[in-house]
N, C-alpha and C positions, 0 to 999 in steps of 0.2 A: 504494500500500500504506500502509495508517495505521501510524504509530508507536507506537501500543499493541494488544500482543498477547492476542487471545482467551484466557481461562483454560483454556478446551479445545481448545486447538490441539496440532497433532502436529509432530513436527519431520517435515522432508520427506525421503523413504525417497530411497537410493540408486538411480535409476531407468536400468536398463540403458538404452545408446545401441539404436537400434532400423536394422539394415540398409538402406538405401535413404532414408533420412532426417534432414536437416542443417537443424538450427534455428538460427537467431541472432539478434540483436534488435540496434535502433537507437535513436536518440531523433526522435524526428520534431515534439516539443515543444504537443502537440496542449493539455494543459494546465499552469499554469506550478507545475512540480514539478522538482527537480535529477535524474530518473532515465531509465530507457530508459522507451518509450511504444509501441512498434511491435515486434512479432515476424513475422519471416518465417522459413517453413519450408518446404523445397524436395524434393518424390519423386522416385525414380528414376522412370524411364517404364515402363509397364504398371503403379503403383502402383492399386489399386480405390478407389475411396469410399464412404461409406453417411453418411446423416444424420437427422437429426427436428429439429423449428426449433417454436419457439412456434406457438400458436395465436392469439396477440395479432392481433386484425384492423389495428391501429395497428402494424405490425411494420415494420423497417426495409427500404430497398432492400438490404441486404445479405443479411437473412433471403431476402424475394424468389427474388434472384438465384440464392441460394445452391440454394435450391428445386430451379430450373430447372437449375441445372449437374447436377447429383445422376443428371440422365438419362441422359446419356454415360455417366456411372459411370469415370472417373479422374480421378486429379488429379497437377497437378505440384507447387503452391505453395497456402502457407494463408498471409493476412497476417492478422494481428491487430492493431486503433486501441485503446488505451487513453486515456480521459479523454473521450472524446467518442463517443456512439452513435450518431452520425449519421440518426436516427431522427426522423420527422414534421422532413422535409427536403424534402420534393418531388423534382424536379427536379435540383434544384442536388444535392440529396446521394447519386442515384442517380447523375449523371455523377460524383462522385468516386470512385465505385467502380467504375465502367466505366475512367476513367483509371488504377487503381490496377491491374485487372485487364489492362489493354493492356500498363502499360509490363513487369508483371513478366513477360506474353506476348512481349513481345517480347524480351526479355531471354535467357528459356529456350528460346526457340523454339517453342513450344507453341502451343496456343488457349488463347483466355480462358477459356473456359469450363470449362477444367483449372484455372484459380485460384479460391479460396476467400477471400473477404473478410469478416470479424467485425468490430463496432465494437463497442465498451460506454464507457459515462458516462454526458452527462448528456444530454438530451432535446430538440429542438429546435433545436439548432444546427448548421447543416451542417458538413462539414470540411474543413479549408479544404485545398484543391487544389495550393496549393502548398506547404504543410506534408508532405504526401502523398506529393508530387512527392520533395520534397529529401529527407524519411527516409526514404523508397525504396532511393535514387540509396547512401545511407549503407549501407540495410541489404542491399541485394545486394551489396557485397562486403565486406562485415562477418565476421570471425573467427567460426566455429562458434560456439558456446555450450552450458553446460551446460541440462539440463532443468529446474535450478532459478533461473537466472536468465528462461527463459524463460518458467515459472511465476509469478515476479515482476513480470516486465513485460506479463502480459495484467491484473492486477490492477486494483482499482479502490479500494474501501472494504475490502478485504479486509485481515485482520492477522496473515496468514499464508499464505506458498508451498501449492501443494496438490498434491500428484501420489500415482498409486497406480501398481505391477507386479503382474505375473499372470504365467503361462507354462501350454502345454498339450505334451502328445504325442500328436503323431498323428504314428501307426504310430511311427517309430525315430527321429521327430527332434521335437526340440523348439522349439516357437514361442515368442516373446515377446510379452507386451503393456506398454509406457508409456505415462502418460496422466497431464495435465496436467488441470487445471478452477479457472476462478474464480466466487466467487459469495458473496455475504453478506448482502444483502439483496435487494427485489424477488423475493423466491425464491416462486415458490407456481404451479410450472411445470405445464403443459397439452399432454404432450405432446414435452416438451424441459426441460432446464434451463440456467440459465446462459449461459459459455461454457466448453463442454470439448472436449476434443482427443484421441481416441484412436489410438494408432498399434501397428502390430504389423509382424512380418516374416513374416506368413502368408502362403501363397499362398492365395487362397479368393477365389472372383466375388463381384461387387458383388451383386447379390441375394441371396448367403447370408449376406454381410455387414449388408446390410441389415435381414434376416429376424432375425440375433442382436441386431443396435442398438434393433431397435424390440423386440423382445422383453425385452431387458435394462431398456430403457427404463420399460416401462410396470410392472415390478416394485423397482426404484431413484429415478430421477429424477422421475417422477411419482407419488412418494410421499414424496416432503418438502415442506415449505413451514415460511418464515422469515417471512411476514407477511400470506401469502395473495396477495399481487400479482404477476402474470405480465409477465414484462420482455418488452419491443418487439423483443427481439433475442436472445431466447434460443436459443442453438443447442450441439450434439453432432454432432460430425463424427469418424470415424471411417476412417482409411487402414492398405491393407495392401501393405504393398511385396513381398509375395512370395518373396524375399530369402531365407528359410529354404530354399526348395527342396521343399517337402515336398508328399506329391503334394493336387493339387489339391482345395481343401473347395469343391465346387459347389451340395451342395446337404445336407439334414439328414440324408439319405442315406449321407453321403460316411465315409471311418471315421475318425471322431477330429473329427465334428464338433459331438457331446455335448459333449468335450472342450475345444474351442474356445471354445463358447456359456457352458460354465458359467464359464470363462475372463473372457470379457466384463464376463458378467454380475456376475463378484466385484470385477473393478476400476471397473465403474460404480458398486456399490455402495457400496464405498471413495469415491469420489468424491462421493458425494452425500450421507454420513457427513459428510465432509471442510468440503464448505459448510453443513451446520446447526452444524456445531461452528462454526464462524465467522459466524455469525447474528447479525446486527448489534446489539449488547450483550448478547451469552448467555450466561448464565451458569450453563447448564444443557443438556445434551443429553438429550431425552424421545423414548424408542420408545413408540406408543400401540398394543400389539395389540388386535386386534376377531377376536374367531369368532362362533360360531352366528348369522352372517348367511346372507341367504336366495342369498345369492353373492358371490364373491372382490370381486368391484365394486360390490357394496352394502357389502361389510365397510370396501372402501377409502374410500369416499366417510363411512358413517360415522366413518372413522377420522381424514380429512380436515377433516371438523365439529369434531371435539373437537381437532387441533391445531391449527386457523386460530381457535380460540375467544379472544378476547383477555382472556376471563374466567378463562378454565382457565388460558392461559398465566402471567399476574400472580397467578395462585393459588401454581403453579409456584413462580414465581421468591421468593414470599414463604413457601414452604415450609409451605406451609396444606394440610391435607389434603381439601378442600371437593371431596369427591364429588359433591353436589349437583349442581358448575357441570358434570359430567361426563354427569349426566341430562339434563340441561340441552340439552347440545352434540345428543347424541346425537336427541334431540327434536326438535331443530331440520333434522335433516340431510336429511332430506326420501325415507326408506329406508325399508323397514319394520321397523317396531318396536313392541316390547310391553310398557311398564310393568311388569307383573305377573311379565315372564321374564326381566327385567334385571339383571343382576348386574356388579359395578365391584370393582376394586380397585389395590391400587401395590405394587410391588416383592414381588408372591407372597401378598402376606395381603390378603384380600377383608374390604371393607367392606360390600357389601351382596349379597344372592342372593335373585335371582327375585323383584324387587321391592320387599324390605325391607331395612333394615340390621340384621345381625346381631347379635344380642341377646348373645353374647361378644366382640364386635368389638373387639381393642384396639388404640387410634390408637398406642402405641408404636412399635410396629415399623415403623410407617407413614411415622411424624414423622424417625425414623432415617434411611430408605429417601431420606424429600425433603430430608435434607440431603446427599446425594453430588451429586457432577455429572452421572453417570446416571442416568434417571428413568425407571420405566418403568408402564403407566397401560393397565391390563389390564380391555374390556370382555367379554362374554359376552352377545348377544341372545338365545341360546334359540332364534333360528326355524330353522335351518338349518346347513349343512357351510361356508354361506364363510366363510372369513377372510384377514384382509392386517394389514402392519404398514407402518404409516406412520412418519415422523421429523420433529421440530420443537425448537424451541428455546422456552426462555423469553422472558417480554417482559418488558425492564428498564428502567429511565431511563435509560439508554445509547440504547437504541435512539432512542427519541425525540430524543435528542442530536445523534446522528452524522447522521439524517433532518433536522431540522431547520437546521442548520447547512451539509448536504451542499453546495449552488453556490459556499458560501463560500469 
């Protein structure tokens, strides 16, 4: 975790303990920092899982693995490596995660394949086996721990804890959701972001769990990005210990499993809020919505264009109101588009419609709008009903800072 804090950071909410589920953390000193580096968290049995993991072809053996466990559908244990990603490893850093997954197998009695393994840092270096070994050994019988030290210790560049709660009813009882995520840069996910950690005391099958993650997913997490580049190991997992009692959510069928889903869906949301505010040097959080696209996935993908633009972003951060770079973006994105139907504008008052800039346009209220931390950067194509709202952050000398320094 950096020692200076985002200007957009949140203090981390009070996150209920969630039934069938006991986190703690260790040091296991994987980089030389004075803090914990390793979180382990432990389900009752029958706990379900669901996941999405990057689309990085360069992905870690962790992602992999993780893949493959996903099938069974339980889990008993998640470890999480801070400081090192064990990623473009080979060999060597596939067996450290085979060993990590043994020994906390055998510990609990379980299969491997119930263990969950996440690394994040830095790229290229394996990890080393008996680091692994010994903060293991530490963290199995390590004192509980709250949800915000645990949030702390999956961290990397990040300069602030993250976690979000939700809760639903189905039928007469109430479920919870806590949930953990790190993330600050590298963000520009495909599919997954990060690393986050959802946990609930729902009873609900691993397929309807899944059916919510990837759905939540593909309206949150794959709709932010901090610099356009998808991490090696980005992953969202997702467990439900049951523990509530409440009758069983199987399927979208089931009652109170709207409930559930929108559930989800708001503490992923939260979550991925959480990491653009924390976007490495931001100093600005920017929603971009897009409508009259010719569909919700041409909307997203334009919307995509204009927050990965490093033009529009530095526009942003110097509180410029350069619509232009906004034409620009949208030009570029490879969607259909119309010149002549184009219409842009910031925080409510449009600069230009269907092509031209408005002949009373006034940049005041504009120039107001980009001095808040909020930003929000409102197109209109004209062709069509889609629309999506993407999130991103400004681009500052910060960034380039904390990147260029990062192995240091």
């Amino acid at each position: 975790m950096s020692d200076t804090v985002s200007p957009l950071a949140s203090p981390f909410p009070a996150l209920p303990q969630i039934a069938g589920v006991t986190p703690r953390v260790a040091r296991a000193g994987y980089k030389d920092w004075g803090r914990c580096d390793l979180t382990y968290v432990t389900f009752d049995e029958g706990t379900a899982v669901a996941g999405v993991f990057t689309r990085n072809v360069c992905c870690s053996s962790e992602v992999e693995i993780g893949r493959d466990n996903l099938a069974q559908g339980s889990a008993r244990a998640l470890v999480v490596n801070a400081g090192n990603s064990n990623a473009f490893t080979g060999y060597r850093g596939r067996e450290a995660v085979e060993q990590i997954m043994a020994q906390v197998a055998e510990h609990l009695g379980c299969t491997k394949e119930e263990v969950f393994v996440s690394s994040t840092g830095v790229i290229g270096v394996p990890l080393p086996k008996d680091k692994a070994r010994e903060g293991l050994e530490k963290a199995l019988v390590a004192q509980p721990c709250s949800w915000n030290e645990a949030a702390e210790t999956i961290g990397t560049t990040d300069t602030f804890a993250k976690g979000a709660t939700a809760s639903a009813m189905i039928g007469e009882t109430k479920v919870t959701i806590s949930a953990i995520i790190k993330g600050s840069g590298m963000i520009a996910p495909d599919m997954a972001t990060m690393l986050g950690y959802v946990f609930t005391d729902a009873a609900v099958s691993p397929a309807f769990l899944q059916e919510c993650l990837s759905a939540a997913n593909t309206r949150t997490f794959s709709c932010i990005t901090v610099d356009s580049d998808t991490s090696t190991s980005d992953t969202v997992l997702a467990f439900a210990t049951g523990k509530a009692s409440n009758a069983p959510l199987v399927d979208a069928n089931s009652p109170g499993a709207d409930a559930f889903a929108a559930a989800i869906h708001d503490v992923c949301r939260q979550l991925a809020h959480l990491v653009v505010r924390d976007g490495e040097g931001a100093n600005k959080f920017i929603a971009v919505s897009v409508s009259g696209a010719v569909s919700d996935e041409s909307a997203r993908k334009v919307g995509m264009a204009i927050a990965n633009s490093p033009l529009v972003k530095t526009a942003i951060a110097g509180e410029d109101a350069n619509w232009g770079r906004v034409v620009m973006a949208v030009g570029k994105a490879g969607e259909p588009a119309d010149r002549d139907r184009l219409s842009i504008g910031f925080g409510g008052t449009w600069a230009a419609r269907n092509g031209l800039p408005l002949a009373d346009y006034d940049e005041a209220p504009v120039a107001a709008h980009l001095k808040g931390q909020d930003v929000t950067i409102e197109v209109d194509l004209g062709m069509g009903d889609g629309a999506a709202t993407v999130w991103t952050c400004d681009l500052t000398h910060g960034y380039i800072s904390i990147n260029a320094d990062y192995r240091s």
